[in-house]
C-alpha positions in Angstrom: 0.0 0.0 0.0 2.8 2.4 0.9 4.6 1.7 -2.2 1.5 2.2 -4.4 1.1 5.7 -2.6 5.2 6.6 -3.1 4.3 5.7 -6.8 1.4 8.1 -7.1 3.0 10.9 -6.0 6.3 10.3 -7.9 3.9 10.1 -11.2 2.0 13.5 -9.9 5.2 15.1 -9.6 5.8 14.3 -12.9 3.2 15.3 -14.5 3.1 18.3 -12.7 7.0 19.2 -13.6 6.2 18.7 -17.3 3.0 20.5 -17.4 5.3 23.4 -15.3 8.2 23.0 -18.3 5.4 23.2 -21.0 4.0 25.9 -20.1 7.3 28.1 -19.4 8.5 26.7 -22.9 5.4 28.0 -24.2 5.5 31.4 -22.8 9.6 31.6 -24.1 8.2 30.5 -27.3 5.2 33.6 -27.3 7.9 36.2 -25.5 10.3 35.5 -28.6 7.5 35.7 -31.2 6.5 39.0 -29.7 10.1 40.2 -29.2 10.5 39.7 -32.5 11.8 42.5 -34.9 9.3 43.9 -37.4 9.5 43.2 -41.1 12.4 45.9 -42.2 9.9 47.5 -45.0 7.3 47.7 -42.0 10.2 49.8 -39.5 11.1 52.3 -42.2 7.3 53.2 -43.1 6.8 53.1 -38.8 10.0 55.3 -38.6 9.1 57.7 -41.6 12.8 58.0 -42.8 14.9 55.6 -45.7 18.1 55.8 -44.0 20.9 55.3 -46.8 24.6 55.1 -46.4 26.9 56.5 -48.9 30.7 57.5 -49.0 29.8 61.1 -50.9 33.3 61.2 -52.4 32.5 59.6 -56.2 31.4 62.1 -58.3 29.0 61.8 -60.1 27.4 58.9 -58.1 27.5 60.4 -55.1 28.8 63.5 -53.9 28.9 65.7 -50.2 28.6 69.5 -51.0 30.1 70.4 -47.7 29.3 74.2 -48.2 25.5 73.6 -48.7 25.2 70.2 -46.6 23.6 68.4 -49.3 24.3 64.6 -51.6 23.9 64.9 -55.3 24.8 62.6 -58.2 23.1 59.7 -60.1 22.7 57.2 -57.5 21.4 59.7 -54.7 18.4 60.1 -57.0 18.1 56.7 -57.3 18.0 56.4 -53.6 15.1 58.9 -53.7 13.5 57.0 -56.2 13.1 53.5 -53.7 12.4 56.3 -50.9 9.4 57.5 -53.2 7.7 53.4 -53.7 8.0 53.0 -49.4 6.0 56.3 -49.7 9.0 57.8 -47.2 11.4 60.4 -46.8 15.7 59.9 -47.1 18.3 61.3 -44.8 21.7 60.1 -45.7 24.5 58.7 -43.4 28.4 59.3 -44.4 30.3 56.1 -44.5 33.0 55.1 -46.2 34.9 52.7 -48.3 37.7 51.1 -45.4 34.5 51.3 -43.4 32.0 50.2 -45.7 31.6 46.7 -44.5 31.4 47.1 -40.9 28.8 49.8 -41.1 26.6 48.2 -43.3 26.8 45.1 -40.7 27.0 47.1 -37.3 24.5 46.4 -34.7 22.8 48.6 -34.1 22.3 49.5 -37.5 23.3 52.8 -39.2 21.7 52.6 -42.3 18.9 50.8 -44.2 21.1 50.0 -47.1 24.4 51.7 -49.1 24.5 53.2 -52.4 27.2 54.9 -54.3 28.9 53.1 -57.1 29.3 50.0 -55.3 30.6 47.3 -57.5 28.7 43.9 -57.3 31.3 41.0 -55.9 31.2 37.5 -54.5 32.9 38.6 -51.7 30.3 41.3 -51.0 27.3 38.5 -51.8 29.2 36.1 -49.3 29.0 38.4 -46.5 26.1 40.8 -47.3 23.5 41.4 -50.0 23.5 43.4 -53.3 20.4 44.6 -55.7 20.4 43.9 -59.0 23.1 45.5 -61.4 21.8 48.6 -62.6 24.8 50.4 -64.1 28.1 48.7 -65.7 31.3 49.7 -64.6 35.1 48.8 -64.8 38.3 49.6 -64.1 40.1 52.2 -65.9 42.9 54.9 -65.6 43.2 58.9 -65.4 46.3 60.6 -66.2 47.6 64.1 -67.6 46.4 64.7 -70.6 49.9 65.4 -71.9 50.7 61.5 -70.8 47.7 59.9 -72.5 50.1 58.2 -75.4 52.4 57.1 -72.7 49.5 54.8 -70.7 48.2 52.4 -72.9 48.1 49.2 -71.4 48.1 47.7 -67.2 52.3 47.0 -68.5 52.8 50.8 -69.5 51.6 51.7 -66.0 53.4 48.5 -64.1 56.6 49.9 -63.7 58.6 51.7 -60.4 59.0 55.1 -61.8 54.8 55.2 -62.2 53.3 56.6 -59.3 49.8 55.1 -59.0 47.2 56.7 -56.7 44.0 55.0 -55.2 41.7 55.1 -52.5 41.6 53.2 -49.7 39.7 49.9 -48.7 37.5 49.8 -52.2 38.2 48.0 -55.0 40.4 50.0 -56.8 42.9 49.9 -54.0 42.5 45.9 -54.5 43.0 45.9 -58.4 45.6 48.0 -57.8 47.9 45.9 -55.4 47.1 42.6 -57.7 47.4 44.1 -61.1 50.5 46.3 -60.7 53.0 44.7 -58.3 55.8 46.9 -60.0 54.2 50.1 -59.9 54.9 52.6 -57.3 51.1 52.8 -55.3 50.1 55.0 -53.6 47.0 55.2 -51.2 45.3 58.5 -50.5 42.8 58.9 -48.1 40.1 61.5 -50.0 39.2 59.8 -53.2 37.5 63.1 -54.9 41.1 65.2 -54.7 43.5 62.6 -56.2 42.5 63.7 -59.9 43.3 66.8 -58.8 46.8 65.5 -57.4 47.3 64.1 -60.6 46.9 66.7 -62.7 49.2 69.1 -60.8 51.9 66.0 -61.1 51.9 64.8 -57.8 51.2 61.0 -59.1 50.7 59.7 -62.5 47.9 57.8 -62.6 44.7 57.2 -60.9 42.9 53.8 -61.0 39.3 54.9 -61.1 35.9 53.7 -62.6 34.3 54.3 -66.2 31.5 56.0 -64.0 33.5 58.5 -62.8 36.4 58.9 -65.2 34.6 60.9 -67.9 33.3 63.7 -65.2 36.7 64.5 -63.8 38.2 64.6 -67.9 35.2 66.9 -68.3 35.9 68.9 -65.4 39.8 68.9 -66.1 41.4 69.8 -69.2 45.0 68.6 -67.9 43.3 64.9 -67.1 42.8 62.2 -69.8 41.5 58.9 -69.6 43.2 57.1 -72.4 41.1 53.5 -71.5 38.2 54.4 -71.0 36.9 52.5 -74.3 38.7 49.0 -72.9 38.2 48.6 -69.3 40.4 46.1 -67.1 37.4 44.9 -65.9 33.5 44.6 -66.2 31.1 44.3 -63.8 27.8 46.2 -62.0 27.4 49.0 -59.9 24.2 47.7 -57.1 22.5 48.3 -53.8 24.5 46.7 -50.6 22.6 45.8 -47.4 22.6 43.4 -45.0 21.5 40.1 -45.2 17.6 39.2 -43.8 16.2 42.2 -45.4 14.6 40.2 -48.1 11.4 42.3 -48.3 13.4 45.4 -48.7 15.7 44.1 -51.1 12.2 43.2 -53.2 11.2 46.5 -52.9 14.9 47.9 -54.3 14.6 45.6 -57.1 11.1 46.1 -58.4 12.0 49.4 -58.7 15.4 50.0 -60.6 13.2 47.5 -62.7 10.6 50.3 -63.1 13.1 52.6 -63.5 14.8 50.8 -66.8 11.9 50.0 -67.9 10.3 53.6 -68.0 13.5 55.1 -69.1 14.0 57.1 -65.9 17.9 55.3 -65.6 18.2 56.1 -69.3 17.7 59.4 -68.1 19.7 60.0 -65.4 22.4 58.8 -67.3 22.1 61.2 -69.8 21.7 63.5 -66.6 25.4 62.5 -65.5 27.0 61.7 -68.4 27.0 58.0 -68.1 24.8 56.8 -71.1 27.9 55.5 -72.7 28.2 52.9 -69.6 24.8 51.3 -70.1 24.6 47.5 -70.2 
């Protein structure tokens, strides 16, 4: 009899210790649902603002008038453009390219997504998103103007006596270091005043994009870009975000589709002079 009793009671306790673990497993289970971070196309129409991350040192992607406070160039009115299909406003957040990565993944986040002549890359994909290409790009040189016979090729430029200025942490810097082991490189930190640098013959050549090549020879008189016909390199300018943002990134893509398809990227290319790049 008194074993029968011990048994009952083991077996209540039992029962009563799972039914105890259920239910606290259950309200973990409701706490996380409800803990849970709202869709990311859902915070920025809560939150009123499309925050978007850009270096504003790439003309004529995207460029920082200090004196006025303002971005301009072809992709900040792109950026306005996805702003305008979440029905929201933009403020823009300076980054930059040795930073580029780690902002776009900080916690907390600074941004909703980057823009500004970002060239599309595995690595970039591995770690992070990226839109849909929506303007080609490549590698390419500036130089003086007087020098434009004398850079023809990556083995005119891969030599010691050819100083070769870049950026640093993009691409450039990277195409650089692999391309021309012989060259004499350079790194500078402000991107927009190395064509300047070049022209007054403080280096000899820049490595640069086909975006923003032709504006700085427009700009320059003394600067040439002898290559710009036969890039190094092809590949797409996109969007870069972090990864999980997959209702976002719809949103981005639908509507640089909408925006080839009406013409409005034919446009701003015109706009910037960067019709000649179109894939």
């Amino acid at each position: 009899m008194k074993y029968k009793i011990k048994k009952a009671l083991w077996l209540l306790t039992l029962v009563l210790t799972l039914c105890s673990t259920s239910v606290l497993a259950g309200c973990e289970t409701n706490k996380n649902l409800n803990d849970a971070p709202p869709e990311k196309v859902d915070e920025i129409r809560d939150r009123g603002t499309l925050l978007v991350g850009t270096t504003g040192d790439y003309r004529p992607l995207s460029y920082f008038e200090s004196q006025t406070g303002t971005y301009w160039g072809f992709d900040i009115e792109v950026a306005y453009e996805i702003a305008k299909a979440l029905g929201v406003n933009v403020a823009f957040v300076k980054t930059s390219w040795p930073k580029l990565t780690s902002d776009v993944l900080a916690d907390p986040q600074l941004f909703d997504f980057a823009i500004g002549g970002i060239t599309i890359s595995d690595e970039r994909n591995e770690k992070m998103m990226m839109s849909d290409g929506y303007l080609a790009n490549g590698k390419t040189i500036l130089c003086r103007a007087a020098d434009r016979d004398r850079y023809q090729s990556l083995a005119d430029i891969d030599k010691p006596e050819v100083r070769v200025m870049v950026n640093p942490g993009g691409l450039n810097e990277k195409f650089a270091y692999a391309s021309l082991p012989h060259a004499s490189i350079y790194v500078y930190p402000t991107n927009e005043d190395i064509p300047t640098l070049i022209a007054e013959g403080q280096g000899d050549v820049m490595i640069t994009e086909i975006t923003e090549a032709p504006y700085y020879v427009k700009a320059d008189s003394r600067l040439a870009a002898p290559l710009l016909g036969k890039p190094f390199t092809h590949g797409e300018i996109g969007i870069l975000m972090r990864k999980g943002q997959d209702n976002l990134m719809q949103i981005v893509n639908t509507t640089l589709q909408r925006m080839k398809d009406d013409g409005t990227l034919r446009s701003l290319q015109e706009k910037y002079g960067l019709v000649h790049t179109e894939k």
